[in-house]
DSSP file (Angstrom, degrees, kcal/mol; ACC not computed):
  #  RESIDUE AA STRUCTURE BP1 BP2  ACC     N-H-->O    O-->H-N    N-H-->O    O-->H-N    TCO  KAPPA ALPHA  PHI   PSI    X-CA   Y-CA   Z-CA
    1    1 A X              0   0    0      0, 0.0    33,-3.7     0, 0.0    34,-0.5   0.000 360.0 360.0 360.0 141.0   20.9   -7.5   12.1
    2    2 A X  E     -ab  35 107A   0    104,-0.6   106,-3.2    32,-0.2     2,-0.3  -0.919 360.0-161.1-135.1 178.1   17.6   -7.4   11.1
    3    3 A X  E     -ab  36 108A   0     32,-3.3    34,-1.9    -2,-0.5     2,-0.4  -0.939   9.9-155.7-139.5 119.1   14.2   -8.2   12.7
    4    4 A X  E     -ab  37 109A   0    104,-2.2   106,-1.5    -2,-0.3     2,-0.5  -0.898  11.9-153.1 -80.7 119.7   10.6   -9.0   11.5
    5    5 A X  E     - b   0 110A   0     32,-1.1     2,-0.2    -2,-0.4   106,-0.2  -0.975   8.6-153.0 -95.9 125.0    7.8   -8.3   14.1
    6    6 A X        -     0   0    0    104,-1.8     2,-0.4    -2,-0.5   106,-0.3  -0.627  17.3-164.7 -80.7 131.7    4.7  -10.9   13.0
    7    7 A X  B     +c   40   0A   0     32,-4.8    34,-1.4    -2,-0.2    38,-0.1  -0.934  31.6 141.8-114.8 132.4    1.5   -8.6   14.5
    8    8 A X        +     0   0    0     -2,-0.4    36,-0.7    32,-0.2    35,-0.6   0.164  26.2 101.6-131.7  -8.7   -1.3  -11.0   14.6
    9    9 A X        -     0   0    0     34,-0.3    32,-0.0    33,-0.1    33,-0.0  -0.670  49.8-159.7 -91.1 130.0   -3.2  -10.5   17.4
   10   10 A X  S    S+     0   0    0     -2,-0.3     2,-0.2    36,-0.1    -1,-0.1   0.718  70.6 105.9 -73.3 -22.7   -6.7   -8.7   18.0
   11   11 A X    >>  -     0   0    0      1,-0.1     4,-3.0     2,-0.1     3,-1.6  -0.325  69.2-145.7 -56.3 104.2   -5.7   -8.4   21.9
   12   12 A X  T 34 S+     0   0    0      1,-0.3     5,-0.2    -2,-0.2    -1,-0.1   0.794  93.3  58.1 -45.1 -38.5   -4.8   -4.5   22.2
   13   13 A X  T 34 S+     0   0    0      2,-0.2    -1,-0.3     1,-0.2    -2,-0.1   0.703 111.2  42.3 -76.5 -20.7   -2.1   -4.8   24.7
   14   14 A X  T X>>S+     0   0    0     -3,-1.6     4,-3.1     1,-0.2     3,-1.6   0.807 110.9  53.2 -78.9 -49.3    0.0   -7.3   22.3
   15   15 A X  T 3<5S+     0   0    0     -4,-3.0     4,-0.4     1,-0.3    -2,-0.2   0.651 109.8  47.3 -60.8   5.6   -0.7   -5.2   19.3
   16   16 A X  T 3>5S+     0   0    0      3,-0.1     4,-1.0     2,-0.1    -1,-0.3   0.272 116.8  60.6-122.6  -8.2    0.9   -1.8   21.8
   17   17 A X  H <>5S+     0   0    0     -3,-1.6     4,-1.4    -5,-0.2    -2,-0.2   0.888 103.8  36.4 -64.3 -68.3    3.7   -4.7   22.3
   18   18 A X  H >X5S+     0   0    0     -4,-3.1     4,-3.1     2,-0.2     3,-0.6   0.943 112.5  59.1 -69.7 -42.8    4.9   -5.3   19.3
   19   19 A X  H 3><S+     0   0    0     -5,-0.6     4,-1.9    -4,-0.4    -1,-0.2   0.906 113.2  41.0 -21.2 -63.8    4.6   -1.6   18.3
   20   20 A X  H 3X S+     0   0    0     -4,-1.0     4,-2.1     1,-0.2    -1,-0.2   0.630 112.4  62.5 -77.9 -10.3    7.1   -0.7   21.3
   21   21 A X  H <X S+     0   0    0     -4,-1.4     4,-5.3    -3,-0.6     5,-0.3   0.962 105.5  41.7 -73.8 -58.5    8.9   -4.0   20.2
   22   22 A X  H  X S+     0   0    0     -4,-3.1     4,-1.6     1,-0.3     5,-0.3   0.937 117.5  50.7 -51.4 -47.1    9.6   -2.4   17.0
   23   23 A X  H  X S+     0   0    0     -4,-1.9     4,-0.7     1,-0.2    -1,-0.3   0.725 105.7  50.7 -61.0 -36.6   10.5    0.8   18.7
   24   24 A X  H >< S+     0   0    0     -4,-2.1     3,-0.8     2,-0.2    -1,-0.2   0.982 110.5  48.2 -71.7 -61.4   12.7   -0.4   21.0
   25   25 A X  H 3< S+     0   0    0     -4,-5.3     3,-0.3     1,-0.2     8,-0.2   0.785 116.3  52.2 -68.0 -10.6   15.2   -2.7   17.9
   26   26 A X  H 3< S+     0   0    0     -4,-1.6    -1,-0.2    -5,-0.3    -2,-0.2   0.789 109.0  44.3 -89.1 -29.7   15.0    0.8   16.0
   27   27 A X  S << S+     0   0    0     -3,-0.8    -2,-0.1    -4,-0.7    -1,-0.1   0.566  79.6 143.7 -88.6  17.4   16.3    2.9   19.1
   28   28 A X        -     0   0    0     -3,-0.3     3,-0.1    -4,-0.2    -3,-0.0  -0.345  38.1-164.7 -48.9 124.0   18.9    0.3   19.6
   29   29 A X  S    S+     0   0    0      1,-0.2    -1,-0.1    -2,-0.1    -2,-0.0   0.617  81.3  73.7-105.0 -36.1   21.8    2.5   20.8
   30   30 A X  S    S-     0   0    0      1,-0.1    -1,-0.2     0, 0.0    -2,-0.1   0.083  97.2-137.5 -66.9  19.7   24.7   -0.9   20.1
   31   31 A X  S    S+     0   0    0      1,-0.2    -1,-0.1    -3,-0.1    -2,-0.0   0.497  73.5 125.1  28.3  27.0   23.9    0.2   16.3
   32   32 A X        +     0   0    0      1,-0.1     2,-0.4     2,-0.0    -1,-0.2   0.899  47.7  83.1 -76.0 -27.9   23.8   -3.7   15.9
   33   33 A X        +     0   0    0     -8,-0.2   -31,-0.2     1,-0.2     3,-0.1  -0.557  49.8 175.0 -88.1 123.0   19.8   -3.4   14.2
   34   34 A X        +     0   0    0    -33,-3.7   -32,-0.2    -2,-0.4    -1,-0.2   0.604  62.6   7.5 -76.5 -22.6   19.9   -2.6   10.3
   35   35 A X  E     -a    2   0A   0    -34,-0.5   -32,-3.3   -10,-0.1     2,-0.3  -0.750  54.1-153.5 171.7 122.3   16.5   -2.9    9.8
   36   36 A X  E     +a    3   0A   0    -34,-0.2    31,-1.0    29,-0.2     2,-0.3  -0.873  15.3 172.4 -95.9 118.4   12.9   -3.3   11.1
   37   37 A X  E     -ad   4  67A   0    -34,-1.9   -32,-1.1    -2,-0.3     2,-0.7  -0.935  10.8-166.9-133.9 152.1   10.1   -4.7    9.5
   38   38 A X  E     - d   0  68A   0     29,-2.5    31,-1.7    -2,-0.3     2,-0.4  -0.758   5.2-164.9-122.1  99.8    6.4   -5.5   10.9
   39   39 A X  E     - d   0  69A   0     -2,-0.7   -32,-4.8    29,-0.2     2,-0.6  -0.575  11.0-156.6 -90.1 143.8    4.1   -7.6    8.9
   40   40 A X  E     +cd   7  70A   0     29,-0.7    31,-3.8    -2,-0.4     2,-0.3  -0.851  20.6 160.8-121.8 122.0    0.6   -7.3   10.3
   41   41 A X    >   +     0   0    0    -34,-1.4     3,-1.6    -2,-0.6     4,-0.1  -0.981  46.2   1.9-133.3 155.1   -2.4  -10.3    9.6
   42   42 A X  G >  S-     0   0    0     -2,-0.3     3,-0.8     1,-0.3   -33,-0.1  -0.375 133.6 -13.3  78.4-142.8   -5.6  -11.7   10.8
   43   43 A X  G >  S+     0   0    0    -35,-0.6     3,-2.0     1,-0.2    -1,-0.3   0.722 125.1  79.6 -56.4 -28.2   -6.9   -9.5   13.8
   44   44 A X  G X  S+     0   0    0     -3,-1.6     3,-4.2   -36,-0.7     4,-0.4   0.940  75.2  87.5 -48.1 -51.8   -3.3   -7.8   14.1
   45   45 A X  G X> S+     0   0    0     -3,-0.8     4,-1.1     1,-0.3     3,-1.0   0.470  75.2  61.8  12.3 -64.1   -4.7   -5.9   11.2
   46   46 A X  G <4 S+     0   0    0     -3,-2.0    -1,-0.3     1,-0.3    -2,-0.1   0.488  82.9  64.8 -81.4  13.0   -6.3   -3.5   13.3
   47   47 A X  G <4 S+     0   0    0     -3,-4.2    -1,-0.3    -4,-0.2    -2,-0.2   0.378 105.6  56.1 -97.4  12.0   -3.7   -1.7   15.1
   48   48 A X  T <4 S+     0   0    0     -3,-1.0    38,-2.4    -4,-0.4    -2,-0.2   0.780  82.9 121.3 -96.8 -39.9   -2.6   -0.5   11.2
   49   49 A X  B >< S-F   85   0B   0     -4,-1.1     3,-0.8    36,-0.2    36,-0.3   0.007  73.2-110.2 -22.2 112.8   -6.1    1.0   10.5
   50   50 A X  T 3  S+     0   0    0     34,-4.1    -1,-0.1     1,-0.3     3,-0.1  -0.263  97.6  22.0 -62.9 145.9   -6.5    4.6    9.7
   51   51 A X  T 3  S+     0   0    0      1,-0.3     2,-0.3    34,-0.0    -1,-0.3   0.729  94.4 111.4  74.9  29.0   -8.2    6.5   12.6
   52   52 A X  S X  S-     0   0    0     -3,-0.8     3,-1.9    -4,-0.1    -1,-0.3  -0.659  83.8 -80.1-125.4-158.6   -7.7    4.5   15.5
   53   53 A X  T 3  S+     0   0    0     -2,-0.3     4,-0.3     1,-0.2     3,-0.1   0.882 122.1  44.3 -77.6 -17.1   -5.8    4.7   18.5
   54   54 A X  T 3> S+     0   0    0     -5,-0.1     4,-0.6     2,-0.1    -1,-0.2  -0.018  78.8 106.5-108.5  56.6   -2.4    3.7   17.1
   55   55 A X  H X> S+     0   0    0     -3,-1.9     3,-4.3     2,-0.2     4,-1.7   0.978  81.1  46.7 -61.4 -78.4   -2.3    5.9   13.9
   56   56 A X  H 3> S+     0   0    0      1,-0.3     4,-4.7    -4,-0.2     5,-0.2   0.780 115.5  43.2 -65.6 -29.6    0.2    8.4   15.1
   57   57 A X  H 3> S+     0   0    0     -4,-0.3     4,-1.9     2,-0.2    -1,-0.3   0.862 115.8  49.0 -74.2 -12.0    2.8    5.8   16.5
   58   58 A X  H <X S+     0   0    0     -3,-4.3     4,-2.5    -4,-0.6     5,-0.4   0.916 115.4  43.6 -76.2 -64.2    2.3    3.7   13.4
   59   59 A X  H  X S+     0   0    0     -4,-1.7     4,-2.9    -5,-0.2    -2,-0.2   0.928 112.3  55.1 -17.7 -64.4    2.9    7.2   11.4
   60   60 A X  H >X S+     0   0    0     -4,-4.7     4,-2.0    -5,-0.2     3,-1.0   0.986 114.5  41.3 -44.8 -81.6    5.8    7.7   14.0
   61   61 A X  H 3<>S+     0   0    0     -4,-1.9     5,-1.9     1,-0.3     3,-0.5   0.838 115.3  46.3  -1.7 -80.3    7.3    4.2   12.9
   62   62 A X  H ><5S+     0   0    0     -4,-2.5     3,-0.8     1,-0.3    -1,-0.3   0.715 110.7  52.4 -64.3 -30.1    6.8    4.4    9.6
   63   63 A X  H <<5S+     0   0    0     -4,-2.9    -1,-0.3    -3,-1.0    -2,-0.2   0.776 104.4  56.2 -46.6 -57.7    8.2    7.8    9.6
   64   64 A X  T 3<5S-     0   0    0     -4,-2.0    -1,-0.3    -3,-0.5    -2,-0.2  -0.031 124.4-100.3 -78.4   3.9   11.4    6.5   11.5
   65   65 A X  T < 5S+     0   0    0     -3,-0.8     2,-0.3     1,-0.4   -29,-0.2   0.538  77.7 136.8  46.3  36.2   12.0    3.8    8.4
   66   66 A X      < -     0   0    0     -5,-1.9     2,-0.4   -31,-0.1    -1,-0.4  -0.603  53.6-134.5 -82.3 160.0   10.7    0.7    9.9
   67   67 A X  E     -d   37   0A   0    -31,-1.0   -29,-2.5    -2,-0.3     2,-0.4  -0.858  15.9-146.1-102.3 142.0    8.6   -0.6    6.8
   68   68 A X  E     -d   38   0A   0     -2,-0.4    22,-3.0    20,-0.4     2,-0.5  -0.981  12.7-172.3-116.5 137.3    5.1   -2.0    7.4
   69   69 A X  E     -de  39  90A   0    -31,-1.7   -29,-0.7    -2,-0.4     2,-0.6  -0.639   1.0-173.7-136.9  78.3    3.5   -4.7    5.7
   70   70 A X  E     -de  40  91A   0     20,-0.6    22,-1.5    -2,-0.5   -29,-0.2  -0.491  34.1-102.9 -97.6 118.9   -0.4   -5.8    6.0
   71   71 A X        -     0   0    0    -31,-3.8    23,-0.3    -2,-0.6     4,-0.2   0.222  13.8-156.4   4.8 137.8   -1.8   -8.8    4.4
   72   72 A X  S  > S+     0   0    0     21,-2.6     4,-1.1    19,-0.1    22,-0.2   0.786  97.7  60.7 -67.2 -54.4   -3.8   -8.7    1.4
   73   73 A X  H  > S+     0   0    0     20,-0.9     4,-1.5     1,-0.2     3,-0.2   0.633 113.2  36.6 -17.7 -62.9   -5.2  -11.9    2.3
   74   74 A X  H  > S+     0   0    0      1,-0.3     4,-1.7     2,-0.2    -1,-0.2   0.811 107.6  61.8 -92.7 -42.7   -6.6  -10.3    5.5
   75   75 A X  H  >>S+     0   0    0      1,-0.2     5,-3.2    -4,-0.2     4,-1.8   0.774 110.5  44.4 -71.4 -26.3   -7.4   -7.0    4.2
   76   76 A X  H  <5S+     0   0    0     -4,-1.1    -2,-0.2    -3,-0.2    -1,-0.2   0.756 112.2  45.9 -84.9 -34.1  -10.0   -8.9    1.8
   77   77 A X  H  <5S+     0   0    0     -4,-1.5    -2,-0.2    -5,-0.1    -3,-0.1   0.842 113.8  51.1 -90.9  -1.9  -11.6  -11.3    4.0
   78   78 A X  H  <5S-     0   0    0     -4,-1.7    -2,-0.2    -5,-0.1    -3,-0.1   0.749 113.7-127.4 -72.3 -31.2  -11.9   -8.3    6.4
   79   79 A X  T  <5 +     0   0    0     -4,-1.8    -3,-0.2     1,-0.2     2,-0.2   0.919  66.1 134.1  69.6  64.2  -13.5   -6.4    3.3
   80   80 A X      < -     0   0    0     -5,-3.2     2,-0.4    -6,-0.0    -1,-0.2  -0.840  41.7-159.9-123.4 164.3  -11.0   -3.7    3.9
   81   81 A X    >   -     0   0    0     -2,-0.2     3,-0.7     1,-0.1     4,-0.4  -0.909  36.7 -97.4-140.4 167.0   -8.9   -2.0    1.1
   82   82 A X  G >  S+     0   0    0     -2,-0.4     3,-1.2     1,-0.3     7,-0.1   0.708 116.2  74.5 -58.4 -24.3   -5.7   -0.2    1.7
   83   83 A X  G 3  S+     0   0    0      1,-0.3    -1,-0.3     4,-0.1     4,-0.1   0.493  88.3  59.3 -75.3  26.4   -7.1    2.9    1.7
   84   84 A X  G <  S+     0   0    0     -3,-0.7   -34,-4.1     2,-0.1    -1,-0.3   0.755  97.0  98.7-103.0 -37.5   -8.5    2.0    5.1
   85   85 A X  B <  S-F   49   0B   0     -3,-1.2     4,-0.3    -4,-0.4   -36,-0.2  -0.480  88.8 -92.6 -26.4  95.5   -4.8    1.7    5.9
   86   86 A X    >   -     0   0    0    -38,-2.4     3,-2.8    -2,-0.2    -1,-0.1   0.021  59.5-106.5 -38.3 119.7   -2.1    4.3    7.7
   87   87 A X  T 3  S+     0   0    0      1,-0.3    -1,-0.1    -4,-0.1     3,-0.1  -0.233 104.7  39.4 -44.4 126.9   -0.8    5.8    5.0
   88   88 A X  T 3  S+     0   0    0      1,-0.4   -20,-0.4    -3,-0.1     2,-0.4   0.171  83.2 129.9 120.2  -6.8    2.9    4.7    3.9
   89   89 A X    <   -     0   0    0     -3,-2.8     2,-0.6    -4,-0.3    -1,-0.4  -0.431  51.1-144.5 -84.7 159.0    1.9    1.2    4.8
   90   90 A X  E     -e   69   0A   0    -22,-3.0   -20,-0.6    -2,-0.4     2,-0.0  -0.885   8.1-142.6-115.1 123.7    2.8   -1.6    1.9
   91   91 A X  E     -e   70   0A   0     -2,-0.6     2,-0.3   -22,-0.2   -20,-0.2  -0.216  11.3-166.0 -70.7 172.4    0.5   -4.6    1.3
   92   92 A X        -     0   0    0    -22,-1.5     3,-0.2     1,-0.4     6,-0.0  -0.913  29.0-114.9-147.8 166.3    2.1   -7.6    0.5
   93   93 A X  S    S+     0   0    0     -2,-0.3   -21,-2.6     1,-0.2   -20,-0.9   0.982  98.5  15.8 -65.8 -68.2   -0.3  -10.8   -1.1
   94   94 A X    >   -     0   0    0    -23,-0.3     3,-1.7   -22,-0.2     4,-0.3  -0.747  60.9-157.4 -99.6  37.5    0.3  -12.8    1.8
   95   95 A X  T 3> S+     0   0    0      1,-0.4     4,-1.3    -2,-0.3   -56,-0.1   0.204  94.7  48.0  10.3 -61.4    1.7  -12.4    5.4
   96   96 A X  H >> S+     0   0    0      1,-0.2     4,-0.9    -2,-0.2     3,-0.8   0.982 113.7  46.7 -62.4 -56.1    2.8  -15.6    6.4
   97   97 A X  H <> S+     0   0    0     -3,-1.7     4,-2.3     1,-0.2    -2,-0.2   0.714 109.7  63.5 -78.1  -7.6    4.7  -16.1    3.1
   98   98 A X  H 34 S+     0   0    0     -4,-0.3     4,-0.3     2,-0.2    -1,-0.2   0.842 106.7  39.6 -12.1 -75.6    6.0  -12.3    4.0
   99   99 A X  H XX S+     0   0    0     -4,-1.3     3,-1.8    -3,-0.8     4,-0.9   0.967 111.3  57.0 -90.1 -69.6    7.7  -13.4    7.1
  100  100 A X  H >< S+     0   0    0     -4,-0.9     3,-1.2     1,-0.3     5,-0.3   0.736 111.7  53.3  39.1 -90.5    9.0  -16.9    5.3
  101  101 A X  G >< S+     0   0    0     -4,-2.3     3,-1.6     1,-0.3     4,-0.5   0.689 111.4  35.8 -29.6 -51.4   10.4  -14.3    3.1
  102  102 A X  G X4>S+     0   0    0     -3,-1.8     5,-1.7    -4,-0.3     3,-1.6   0.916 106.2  66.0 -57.5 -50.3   12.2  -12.1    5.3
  103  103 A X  G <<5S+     0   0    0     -3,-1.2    -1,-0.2    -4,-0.9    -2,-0.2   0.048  99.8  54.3 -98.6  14.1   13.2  -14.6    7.4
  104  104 A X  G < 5S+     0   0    0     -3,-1.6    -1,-0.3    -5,-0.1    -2,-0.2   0.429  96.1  68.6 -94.1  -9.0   15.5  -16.0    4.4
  105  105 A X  T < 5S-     0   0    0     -3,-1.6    -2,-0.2    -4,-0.5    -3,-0.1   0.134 134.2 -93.9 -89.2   7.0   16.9  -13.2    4.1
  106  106 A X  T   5S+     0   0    0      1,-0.2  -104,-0.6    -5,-0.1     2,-0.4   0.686  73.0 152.8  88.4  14.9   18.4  -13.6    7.2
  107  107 A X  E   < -b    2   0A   0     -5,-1.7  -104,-0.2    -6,-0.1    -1,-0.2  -0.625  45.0-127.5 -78.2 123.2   15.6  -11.6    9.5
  108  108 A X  E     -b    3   0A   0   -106,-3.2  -104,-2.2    -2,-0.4     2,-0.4  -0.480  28.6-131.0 -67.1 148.4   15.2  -12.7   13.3
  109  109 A X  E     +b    4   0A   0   -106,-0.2     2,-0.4    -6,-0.1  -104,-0.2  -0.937  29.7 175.8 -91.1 114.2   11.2  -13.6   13.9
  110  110 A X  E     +b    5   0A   0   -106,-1.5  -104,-1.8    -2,-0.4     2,-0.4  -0.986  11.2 170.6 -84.9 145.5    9.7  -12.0   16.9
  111  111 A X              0   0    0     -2,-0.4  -104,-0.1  -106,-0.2  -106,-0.0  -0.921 360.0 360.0-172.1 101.7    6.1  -12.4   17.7
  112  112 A X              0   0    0     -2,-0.4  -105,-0.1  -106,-0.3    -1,-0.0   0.436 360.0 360.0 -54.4 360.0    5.1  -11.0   21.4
């Protein structure tokens, strides 16, 4: 199986949600999860942001070979650039048409 978590939310306590979301389908013991990925938009935006309070578990993640995937869209009306970004994260143009994507590909949607 695989699973796209949508991060959209400025609300800290979702954005430390969906994080452990991810972290819990990668530490899936039934070996049933294949793949992880978490595209991040809008306000979600900032729990990806270099120097804040979830660098190292985004690091951790990213590390662990969930993929992460932030907006362009977002990162431009935010008048942010990737480097602004945990390193190792991948823009994509679009977010919504991201998770569309994935989620022909046969990814389950979760969105805390």
């Amino acid at each position: 199986m695989q699973t796209v978590v949508h991060l959209l939310s400025g609300d800290e306590s979702e954005q430390e949600t969906s994080l452990a979301i991810a972290q819990n389908l990668l530490d899936d013991e039934t070996g049933s999860i294949d793949d992880v990925a978490i595209v991040v938009q809008a306000a979600g935006i900032n729990a990806v942001k270099a120097g804040e309070d979830n660098e190292e578990q985004v690091r951790e993640l990213l590390d662990s070979g969930i993929s992460v995937k932030a907006c362009s869209n977002t990162l431009d009306m935010m008048d942010l650039d990737e480097a602004d970004l945990v390193e190792g994260i991948e823009t994509v143009p679009e977010g919504a048409v991201e998770v569309t994507r994935l989620q022909s590909e046969g990814y389950a949607y979760v969105r805390p």
